[in-house]
N, C-alpha and C positions, 0 to 999 in steps of 0.2 A: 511386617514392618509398618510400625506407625508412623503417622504424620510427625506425632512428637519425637522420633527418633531420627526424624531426616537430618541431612544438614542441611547448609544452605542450600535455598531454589538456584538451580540455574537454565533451566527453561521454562518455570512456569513464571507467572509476572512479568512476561518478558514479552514487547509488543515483537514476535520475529515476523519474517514474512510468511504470507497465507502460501500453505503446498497449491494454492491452486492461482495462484494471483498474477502471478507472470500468465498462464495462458490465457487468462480468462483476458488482461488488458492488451496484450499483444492480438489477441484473434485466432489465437492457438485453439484454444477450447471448442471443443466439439458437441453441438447440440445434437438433439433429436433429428431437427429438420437440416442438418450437415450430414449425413449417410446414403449415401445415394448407392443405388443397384441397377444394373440391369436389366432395362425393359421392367423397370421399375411403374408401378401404378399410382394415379391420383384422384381422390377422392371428393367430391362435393356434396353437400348435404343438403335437401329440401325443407325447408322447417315453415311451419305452422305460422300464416298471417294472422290469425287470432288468440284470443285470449283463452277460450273454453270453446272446445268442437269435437264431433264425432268425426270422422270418415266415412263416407256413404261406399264412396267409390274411387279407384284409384287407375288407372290408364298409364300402360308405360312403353305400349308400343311405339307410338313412335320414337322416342328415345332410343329404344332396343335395335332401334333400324340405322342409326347413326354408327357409320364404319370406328370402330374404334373403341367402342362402348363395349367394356369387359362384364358387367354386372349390376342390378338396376336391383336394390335391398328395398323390402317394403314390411310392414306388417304380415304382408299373407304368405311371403315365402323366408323372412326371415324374422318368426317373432318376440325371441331372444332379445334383438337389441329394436323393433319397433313395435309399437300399439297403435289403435284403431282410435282411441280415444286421446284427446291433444290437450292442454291443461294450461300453457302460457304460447306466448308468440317468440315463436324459435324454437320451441317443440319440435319433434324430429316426425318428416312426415315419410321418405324416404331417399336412399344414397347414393350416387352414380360413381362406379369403380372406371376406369376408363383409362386411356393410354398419355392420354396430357388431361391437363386442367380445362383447357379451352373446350378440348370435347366434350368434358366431364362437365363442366357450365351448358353449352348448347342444348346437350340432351338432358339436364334438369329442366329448361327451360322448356320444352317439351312434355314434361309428365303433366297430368290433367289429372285435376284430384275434383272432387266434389265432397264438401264439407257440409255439415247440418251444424249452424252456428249457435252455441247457447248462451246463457246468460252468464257475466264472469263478476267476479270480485278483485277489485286495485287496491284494495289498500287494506291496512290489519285494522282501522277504524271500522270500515264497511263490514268485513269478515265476520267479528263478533255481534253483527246488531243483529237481532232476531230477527226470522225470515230469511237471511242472505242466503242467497245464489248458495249450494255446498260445490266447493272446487271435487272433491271427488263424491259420485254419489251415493248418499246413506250411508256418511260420514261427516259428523260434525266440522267445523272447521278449524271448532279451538277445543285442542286435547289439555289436559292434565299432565302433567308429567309424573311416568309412572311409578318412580319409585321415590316418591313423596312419604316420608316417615317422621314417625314423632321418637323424640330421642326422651329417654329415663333413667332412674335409677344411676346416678351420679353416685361414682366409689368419693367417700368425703377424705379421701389419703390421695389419691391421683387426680380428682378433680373432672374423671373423662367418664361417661357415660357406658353402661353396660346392657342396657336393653334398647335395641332398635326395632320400632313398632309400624307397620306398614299405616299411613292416614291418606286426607286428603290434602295434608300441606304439607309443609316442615315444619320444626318447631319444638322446643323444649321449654320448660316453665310451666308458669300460666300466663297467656298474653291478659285475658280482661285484669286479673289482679295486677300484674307491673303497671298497664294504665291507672289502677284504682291506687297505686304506691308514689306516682308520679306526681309531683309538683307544676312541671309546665309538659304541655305538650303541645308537638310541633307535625303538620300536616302538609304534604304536599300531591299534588294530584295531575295524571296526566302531563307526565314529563316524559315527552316523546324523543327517541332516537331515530337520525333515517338511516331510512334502506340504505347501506353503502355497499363500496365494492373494492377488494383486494387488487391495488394496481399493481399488479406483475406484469414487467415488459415481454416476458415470454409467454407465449400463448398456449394454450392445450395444444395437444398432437400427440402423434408417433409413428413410428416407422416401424412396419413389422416383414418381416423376411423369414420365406422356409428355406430353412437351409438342406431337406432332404431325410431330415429328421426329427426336426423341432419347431418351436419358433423364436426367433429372436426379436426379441420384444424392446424396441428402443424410444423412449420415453425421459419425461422428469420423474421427479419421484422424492415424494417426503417419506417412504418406508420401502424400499425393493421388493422384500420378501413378501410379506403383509399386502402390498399389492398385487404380486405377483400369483400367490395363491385364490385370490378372491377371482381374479383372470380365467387362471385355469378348472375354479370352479363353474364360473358362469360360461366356458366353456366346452364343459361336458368329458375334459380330457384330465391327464394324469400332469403333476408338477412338474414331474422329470421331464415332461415335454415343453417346455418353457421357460427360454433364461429371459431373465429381465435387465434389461443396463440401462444406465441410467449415469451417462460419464458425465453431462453435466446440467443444471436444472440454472435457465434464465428464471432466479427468482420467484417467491413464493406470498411469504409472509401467512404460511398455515393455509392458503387458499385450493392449493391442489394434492389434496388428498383424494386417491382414486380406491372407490370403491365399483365395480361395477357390476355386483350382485344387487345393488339399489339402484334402479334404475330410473328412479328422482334426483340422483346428483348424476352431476356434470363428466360421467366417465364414459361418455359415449362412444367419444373418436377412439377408445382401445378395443370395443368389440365391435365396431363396423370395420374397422381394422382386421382385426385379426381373422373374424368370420369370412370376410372375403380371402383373406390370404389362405387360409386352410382350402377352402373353395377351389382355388384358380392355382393353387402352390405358385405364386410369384408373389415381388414385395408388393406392399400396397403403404401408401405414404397417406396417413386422414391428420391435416394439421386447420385448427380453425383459425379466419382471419379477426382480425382486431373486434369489428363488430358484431360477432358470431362471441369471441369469448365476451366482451362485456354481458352476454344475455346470460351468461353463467356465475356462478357460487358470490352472491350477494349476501351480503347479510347484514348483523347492528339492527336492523330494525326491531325497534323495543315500545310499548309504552309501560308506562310504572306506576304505581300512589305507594305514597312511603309514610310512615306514621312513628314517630318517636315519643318515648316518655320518657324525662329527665329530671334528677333532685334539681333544689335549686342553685344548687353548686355545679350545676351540667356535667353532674355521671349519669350517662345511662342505664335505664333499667329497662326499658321495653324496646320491641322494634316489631310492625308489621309492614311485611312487604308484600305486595301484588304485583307481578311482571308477567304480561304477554309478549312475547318475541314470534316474530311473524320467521316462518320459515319458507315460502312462497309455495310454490309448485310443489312440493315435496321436500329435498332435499335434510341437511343434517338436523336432527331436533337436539342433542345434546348440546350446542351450545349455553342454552335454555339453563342452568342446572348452575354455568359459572356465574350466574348474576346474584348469587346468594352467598358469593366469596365476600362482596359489600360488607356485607349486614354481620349483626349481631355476630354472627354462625363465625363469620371468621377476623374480618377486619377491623371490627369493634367490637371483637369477643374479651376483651380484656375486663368491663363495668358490666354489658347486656345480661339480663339472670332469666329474660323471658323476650322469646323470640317466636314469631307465626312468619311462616316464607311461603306464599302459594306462588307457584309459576308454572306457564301454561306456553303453548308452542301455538301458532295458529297457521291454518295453509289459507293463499289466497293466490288468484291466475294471474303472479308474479312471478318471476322469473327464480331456478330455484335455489334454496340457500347450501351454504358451508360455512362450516365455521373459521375464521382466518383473524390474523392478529389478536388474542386477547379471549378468545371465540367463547362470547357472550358475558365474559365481567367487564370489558366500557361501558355494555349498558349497564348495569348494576350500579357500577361506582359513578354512571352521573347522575344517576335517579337519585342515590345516598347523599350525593358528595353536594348535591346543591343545597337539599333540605338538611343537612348536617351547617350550610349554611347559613340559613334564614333560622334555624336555631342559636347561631352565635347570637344571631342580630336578637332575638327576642331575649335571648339569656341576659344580654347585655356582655357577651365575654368576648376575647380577642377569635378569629377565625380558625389560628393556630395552635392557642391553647385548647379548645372544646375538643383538639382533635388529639392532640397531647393526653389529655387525661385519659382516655378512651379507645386508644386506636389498640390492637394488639403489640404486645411483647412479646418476649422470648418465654417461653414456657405454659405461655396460654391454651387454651381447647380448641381445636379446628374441629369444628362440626359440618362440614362442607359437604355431606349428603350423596357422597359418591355412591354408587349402586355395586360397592367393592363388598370385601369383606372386614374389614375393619369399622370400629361405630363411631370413633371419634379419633384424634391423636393431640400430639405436642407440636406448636410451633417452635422449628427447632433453634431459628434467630428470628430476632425483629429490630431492626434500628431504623424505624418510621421517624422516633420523636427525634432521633441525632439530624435527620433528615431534614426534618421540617425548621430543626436550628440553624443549618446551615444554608436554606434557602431565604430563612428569615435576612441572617446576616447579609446575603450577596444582595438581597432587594432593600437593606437596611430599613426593615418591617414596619421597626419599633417606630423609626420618625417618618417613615414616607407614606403609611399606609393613613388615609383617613376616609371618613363613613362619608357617604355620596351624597346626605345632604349637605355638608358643608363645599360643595364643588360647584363652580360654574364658567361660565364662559362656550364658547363653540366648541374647542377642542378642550374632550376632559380625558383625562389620564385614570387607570384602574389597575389594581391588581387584584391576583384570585388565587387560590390551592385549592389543591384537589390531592388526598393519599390516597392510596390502593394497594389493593393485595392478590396476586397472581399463582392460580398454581403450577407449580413444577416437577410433575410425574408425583403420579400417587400412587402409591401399592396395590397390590393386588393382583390377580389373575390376567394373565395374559401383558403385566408391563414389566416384559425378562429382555435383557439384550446379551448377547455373547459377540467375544471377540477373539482372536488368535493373535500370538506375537512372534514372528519370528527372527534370530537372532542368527549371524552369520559369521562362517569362519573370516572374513574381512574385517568385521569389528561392526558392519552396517546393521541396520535392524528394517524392518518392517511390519506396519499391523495392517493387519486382513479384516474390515470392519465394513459392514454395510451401511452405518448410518450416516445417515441423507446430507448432504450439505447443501442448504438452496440458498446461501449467500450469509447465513451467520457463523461462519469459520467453524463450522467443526470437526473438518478434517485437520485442520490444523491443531484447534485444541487437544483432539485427541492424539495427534503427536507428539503435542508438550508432555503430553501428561508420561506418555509413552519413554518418550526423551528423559524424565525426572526419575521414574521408577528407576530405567536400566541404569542410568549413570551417562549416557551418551550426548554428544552433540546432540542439537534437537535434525541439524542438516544430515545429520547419517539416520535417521529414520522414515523411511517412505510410508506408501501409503496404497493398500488394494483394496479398493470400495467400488469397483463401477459396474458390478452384476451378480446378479445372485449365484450361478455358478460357480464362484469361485470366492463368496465370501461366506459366513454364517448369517444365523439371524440376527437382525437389531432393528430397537424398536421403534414403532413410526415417530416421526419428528414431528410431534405436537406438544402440545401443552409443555412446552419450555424443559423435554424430559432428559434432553440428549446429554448433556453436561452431567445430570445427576443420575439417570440410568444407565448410560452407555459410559460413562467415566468411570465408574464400580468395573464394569466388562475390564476395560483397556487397564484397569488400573491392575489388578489381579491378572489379569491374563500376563500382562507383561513382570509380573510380581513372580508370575510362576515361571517362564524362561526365564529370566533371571535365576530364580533357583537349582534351576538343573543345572544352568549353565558353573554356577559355585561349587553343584557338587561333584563335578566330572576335572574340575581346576584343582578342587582341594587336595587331595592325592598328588597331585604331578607337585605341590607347593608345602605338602606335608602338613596342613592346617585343617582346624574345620571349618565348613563352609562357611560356618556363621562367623568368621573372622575374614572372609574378601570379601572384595565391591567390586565394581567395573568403573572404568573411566574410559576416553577414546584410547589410549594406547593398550590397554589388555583389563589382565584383572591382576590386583595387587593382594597384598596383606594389608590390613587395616591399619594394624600397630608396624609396621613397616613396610611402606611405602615402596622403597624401593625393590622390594623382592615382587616381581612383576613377572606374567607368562604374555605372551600375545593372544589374542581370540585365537589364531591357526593351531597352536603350540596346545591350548587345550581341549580345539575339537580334537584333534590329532593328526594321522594318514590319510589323507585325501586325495583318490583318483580317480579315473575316467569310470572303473569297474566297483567302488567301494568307497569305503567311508562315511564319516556323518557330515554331512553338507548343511544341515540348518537344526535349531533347536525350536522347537514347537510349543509355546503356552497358551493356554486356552484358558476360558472360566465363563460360566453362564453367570451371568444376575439377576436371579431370581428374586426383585425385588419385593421386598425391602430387605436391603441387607442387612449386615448384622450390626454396622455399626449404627445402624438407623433404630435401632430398639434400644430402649432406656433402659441399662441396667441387663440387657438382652432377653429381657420378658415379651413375648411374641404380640401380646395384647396391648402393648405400650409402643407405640410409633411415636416416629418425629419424621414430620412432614417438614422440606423448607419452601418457602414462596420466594417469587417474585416479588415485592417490596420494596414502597417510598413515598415519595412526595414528588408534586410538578407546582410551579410556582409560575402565573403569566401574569407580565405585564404586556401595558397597550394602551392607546389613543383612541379614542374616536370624534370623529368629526360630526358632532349631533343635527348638522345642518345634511349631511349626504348619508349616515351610516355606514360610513367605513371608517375602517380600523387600520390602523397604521404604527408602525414602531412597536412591531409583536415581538417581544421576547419570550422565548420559552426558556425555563430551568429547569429541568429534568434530572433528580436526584433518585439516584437507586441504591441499596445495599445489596451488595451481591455477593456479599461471605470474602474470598478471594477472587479478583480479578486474574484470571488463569493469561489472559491477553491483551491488555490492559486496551491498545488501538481495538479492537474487536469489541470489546463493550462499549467503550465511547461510539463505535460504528450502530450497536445496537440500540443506545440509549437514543440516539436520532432518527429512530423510525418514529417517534414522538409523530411528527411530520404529518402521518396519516392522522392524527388526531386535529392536527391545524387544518389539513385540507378539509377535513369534515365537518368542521366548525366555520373558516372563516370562507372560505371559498366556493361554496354554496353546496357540493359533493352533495351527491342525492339521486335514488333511482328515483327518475322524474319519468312516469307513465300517462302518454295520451290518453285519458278517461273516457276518448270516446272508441277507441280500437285497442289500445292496452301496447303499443308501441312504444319501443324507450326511447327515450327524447337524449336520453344523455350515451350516445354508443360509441363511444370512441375517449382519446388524451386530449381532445379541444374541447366538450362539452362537456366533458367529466375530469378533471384539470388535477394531476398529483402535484402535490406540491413543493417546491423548492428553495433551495435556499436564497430566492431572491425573496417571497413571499414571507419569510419570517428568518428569525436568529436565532438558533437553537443551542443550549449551552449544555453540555451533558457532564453531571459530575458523578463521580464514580466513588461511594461510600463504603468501605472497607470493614468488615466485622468478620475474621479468618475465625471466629471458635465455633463455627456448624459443625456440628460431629456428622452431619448426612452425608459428605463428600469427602475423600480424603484427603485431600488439600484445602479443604473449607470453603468452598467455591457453594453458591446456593445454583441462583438460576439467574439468565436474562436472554429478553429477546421478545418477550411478547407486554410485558409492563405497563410499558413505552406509550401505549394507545390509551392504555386503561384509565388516566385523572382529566386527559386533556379538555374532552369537551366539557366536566364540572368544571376544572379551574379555566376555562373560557367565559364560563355562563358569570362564575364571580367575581369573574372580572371587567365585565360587563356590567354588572350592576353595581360594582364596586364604580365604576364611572360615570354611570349615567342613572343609579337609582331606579332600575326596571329592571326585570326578572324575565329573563325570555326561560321559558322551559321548554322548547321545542328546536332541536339543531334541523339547518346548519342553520348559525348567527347571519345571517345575510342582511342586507343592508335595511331594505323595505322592513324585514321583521323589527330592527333597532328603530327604523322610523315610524311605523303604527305602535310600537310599544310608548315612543316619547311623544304618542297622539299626532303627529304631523302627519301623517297621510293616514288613510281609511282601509283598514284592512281588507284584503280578498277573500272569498270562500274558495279552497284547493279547489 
């Protein structure tokens, strides 16, 4: 059944309520740290006063002598989850299992370490200068990213590329000749992103329990399965001995993805957790407090130099870019890779004919990174999105139009250099330029916008845009999600789906979706997602994939109970199947309506000893499905993104440096709006983009100890909606053939223009170009020379 065969929607587009929204606002909802047991254990964690240290020596007797004290974890007796060697401050030096907290605090306080302190690196400046301090030793600090290729051999009938060649960049063309083809060129350098941090109200933790046979692993979770296997490899044991639940997750925004076979990200509390539990067979509860998780999954920290060459009519023809993203201590390096969504390769692949992309990952004894919101195209798209700027201004053309002519379409080459198997694809929508129309119109462009030198007075007003392009699950090995649907003699339904919901409604959507297939109310369809035991696989909840990976799952899985369920009706109704449907009162004839069976009437006889009691549909999606190939040639993808426009205006007060009367416009296309309240919900994590622009958001490290200054929601401040006005419009373009209700993606976008259209708006007010976030007030004052700038 296709899209084009449907009839009317009557549970997609439909703002219903969230399956999980009553418990979550009532206090129903059940976290990780709401599970309590039985002489249940508590966990406290010794971590690393410096920045870079060895361990000499470690003492835990007296602690061990403390009544009460179940387990004292160090490198030398458990070195699985700890090392000898410390890398940032909060490094894990070792654990006390104990019977309360209090005791579990006393006797850390008690362990006696001796440290040999070395020399550390704060910042990705320091990192890259020759000579530096190496965070890990006889290892460089700034790698390459490894699967760096040069793209060839362009088929001149598809337009997409056929040889992918391992280099030392990215890159297709020739960059020197597009500069030597180029009429103006336009340069910008050292446009720094900071260090920021994913404010999830919910903290890392879990609660793990043997129940005599396994373990019960209760945690958040942006993928169950996926996490749950990397668990039970880093612990030595078998799957089947391991459910993972995960009923409900306080919030994420991509920050807690647990890996804990890398023992550089932030998955600690699951195997000081569990290692103890196996140990002792009792639960053991390791949950980190507020200033324990801010020392974890940082990230944004970027600097860039961007290079454009443009006719004189501002089509692009060239683009080099250079990005280092600092990944701290260790932690995720792939975020690195989306900063090249920007450029030529994807976002302004529509004109670009020659593009060079080198991007590099650097470690320094900061605390360590993950990838979260957007995970690594913000920086991208501020580094582009300013200097796409300051080439209006030299072109002499509107902000809007330069971006118009150039920005990707529908149909264009995505070169986005994934380390997949495929070498290039089709953008499968684009309605940037409708976008950037309609934020023209709400900010009435045409007469309100004027150039900063004709502005003055103390308070001057600005406005700014910034487009971007986000990916949304890309093909390839290992991004398959399956689902189950079951359908019941009562007429009720349920899907059986592990994917994650950390606050972007996707249990719900995929109930819509669920609900539209069968024909049923959307409130007769539940919902079992909260452990791996008893659901299937699906895939982790990143890169914005859920909607367009796991909606193929749900959409076909429920496509196939439905069909059995027509063909076991059609008999009892004398028809064939492909002449009924379902509604809530049963299943009818198409062409006569009222010849109707009830769900009972076509399961049949049902007893305590026999019967069929439910219909079962399943379907992997082994993406890329079929609708996602052009013409269904295996070689020919259609990719959709994330995609739009952010439009700010603002004030500033050129006498103090603040900024006042922030408006954000936040324009997205999202194919169909499957939930319509749910995307307007997602279009306002913008927010994180304001706070780390206007609000000062920044890992700020004491240079002399490597301390964060900023550990906690008072020095590190999310933002809300007192601090700005966020307008979120929801751009409609249903013909994506990737989905099959036309839905692209949203959820991660949102982060990606903001700090560009901050920075042009700023200058669009005050005629100074800060190229370094966050916009803080001092910066706007040493930029309009009134105070004297400091050295970090």
């Amino acid at each position: 059944m296709g899209r084009s065969k449907m009839s009317k929607l009557r549970s997609i587009a439909v703002p219903v309520r969230q399956k999980d929204g009553r418990a979550r606002v009532t206090g129903e909802a059940k976290y990780y740290a709401d599970y309590l047991f039985q002489g249940m254990l508590q966990t406290r964690i010794l971590r690393s006063p410096y920045p870079s240290a060895d361990i000499i020596s470690i003492n835990i007797e007296k602690a061990e002598a403390i009544a009460g004290v179940r387990l004292i974890m160090t490198h030398e007796n458990f070195p699985k989850a700890f090392r000898g060697s410390l890398y940032y401050v909060g490094d894990l030096v070792a654990a006390v299992i104990a019977d309360t907290k209090e005791i579990a605090e006393a006797a850390r306080a008690l362990i006696e370490v001796e440290y040999d302190k070395k020399k550390a690196v704060l910042s990705l400046e320091d990192a890259i200068k020759p000579g530096a301090p190496q965070v890990f030793a006889g290892e460089d600090n700034c790698h390459d990213w490894e699967f760096h290729a040069q793209l060839s051999d362009q088929d001149p009938e598809t337009g997409l590329y056929k040889t992918k060649t391992p280099s030392d960049y990215n890159g297709f063309g020739d960059i020197e000749q597009g500069f030597a083809e180029s009429d103006v060129i336009v340069e910008m350098k050292d446009l720094k992103y900071a260090y920021t941090k994913s404010p999830a109200m919910e903290t890392r933790g879990c609660t793990v329990n043997y129940d005599g046979a396994r373990l019960q692993v209760y945690t958040h979770s942006q993928g169950m399965h996926d996490e749950k296997y990397s668990l039970a490899q880093a612990l030595g044991i078998g799957s089947d001995k391991v459910n993972y639940i995960s009923p409900y997750t306080g919030s994420s925004f991509g920050g807690k993805n647990s890996n804990v076979l890398d023992r550089n990200l932030p998955s600690h509390y699951l195997l000081i957790a569990s290692l103890a539990c196996l140990q002792l067979k009792k639960a053991v509860h390791c949950a980190y407090s507020r200033e324990e998780e801010m020392i974890c999954s940082w990230s944004r920290g970027s600097q860039a130099d961007v290079k454009i060459g443009f006719k004189k009519d501002g089509t692009m023809v060239a683009m080099d870019y250079s990005h280092w993203q600092e990944t701290g201590a260790g932690g995720d390096k792939y975020p690195a890779k989306n900063a090249m969504l920007a450029t030529g390769a994807v976002l302004y692949s529509h004109n670009c004919k020659h593009l060079r992309g080198k991007i590099r990952y650097v470690n320094t004894n900061r605390f360590p990174a993950v990838g979260w919101q957007g995970y690594g195209a913000p920086e991208g798209t501020y580094a582009v999105e300013v200097t796409m700027d300051v080439a209006a201004e030299k072109l002499g053309m509107d902000p809007i139009e330069i971006r118009k002519k150039n920005c990707m379409r529908t149909g264009d080459i995505d070169a986005g250099w994934d380390p997949l198997e495929y070498k290039s694809a089709y953008v499968s929508s684009a309605a940037i330029r409708e976008c950037l129309d309609i934020g023209a119109e709400r900010l009435d462009w045409q007469n309100s916008w004027q150039h900063p030198s004709k502005k003055s007075g103390r308070i001057r007003s600005g406005m700014g845009v910034g487009i971007f392009a986000m990916g949304a699950g890309r093909p390839g090995v290992g991004n398959s999600s399956e689902a189950m649907v079951k359908i019941f003699p009562d007429g009720s339904a349920a899907l059986v789906c592990a994917i994650a919901d950390i606050g972007q409604g996707q249990h719900t959507v995929q109930c819509q979706i669920t609900a539209e297939v069968l024909g049923l109310p959307y409130e007769k369809v539940g919902i079992v997602c909260q452990d791996t035991d008893s659901t299937p696989f699906a895939t982790l909840v990143a890169n914005s994939c859920g909607t367009w990976i796991q909606g193929w799952a749900t959409y076909e899985a429920a496509l196939d109970a439905k069909r059995q369920l027509l063909k076991i009706a059609a008999p009892i109704l004398n028809v064939q199947a492909e002449e009924l449907a379902l509604s809530e009162q049963g299943i009818y004839v198409v062409a006569e309506p009222e010849r109707l069976i009830s769900f009972a009437e076509a399961f049949g006889s049902i007893g305590h000893y026999g019967g069929r009691h439910e219909i079962i549909g399943y379907y992997c999606n082994n993406s890329p499905h079929d609708r996602c190939l052009k013409d269904g040639k295996k070689d020919e993808v259609y990719i959709p993104k994330e995609k739009g426009a952010q439009f700010v205006s603002l004030d500033i007060d050129t006498e103090t440096g603040m900024m006042d009367n922030v408006k954000v416009y936040m324009i997205q296309d999202v194919g169909k709006a499957l939930n319509p309240k749910i995307v307007e919900g997602q279009l306002l994590t913008c927010r994180h983009g304001v706070e780390n622009a206007m609000l000062g958001n920044d890992c700020i490290v004491d240079k002399r100890n490597g301390w964060l200054m900023t550990p906690n929601f008072i020095d590190y401040r999310p933002a809300t909606s007192l601090d700005c006005d966020v307008v979120p419009i929801i751009v409609e373009n249903p013909g994506d053939p990737t989905h099959p209700f036309g839905a692209t993606a949203c959820g991660e976008g949102a982060a990606c223009p903001s700090l560009a259209a901050f920075s042009n708006a700023i200058y669009n007010a005050i005629g100074v170009r800060l190229i370094e976030t966050p916009f803080t007030p001092d910066k706007i004052l040493n930029a309009l020379g009134k105070i004297k700038g400091r050295k970090k």
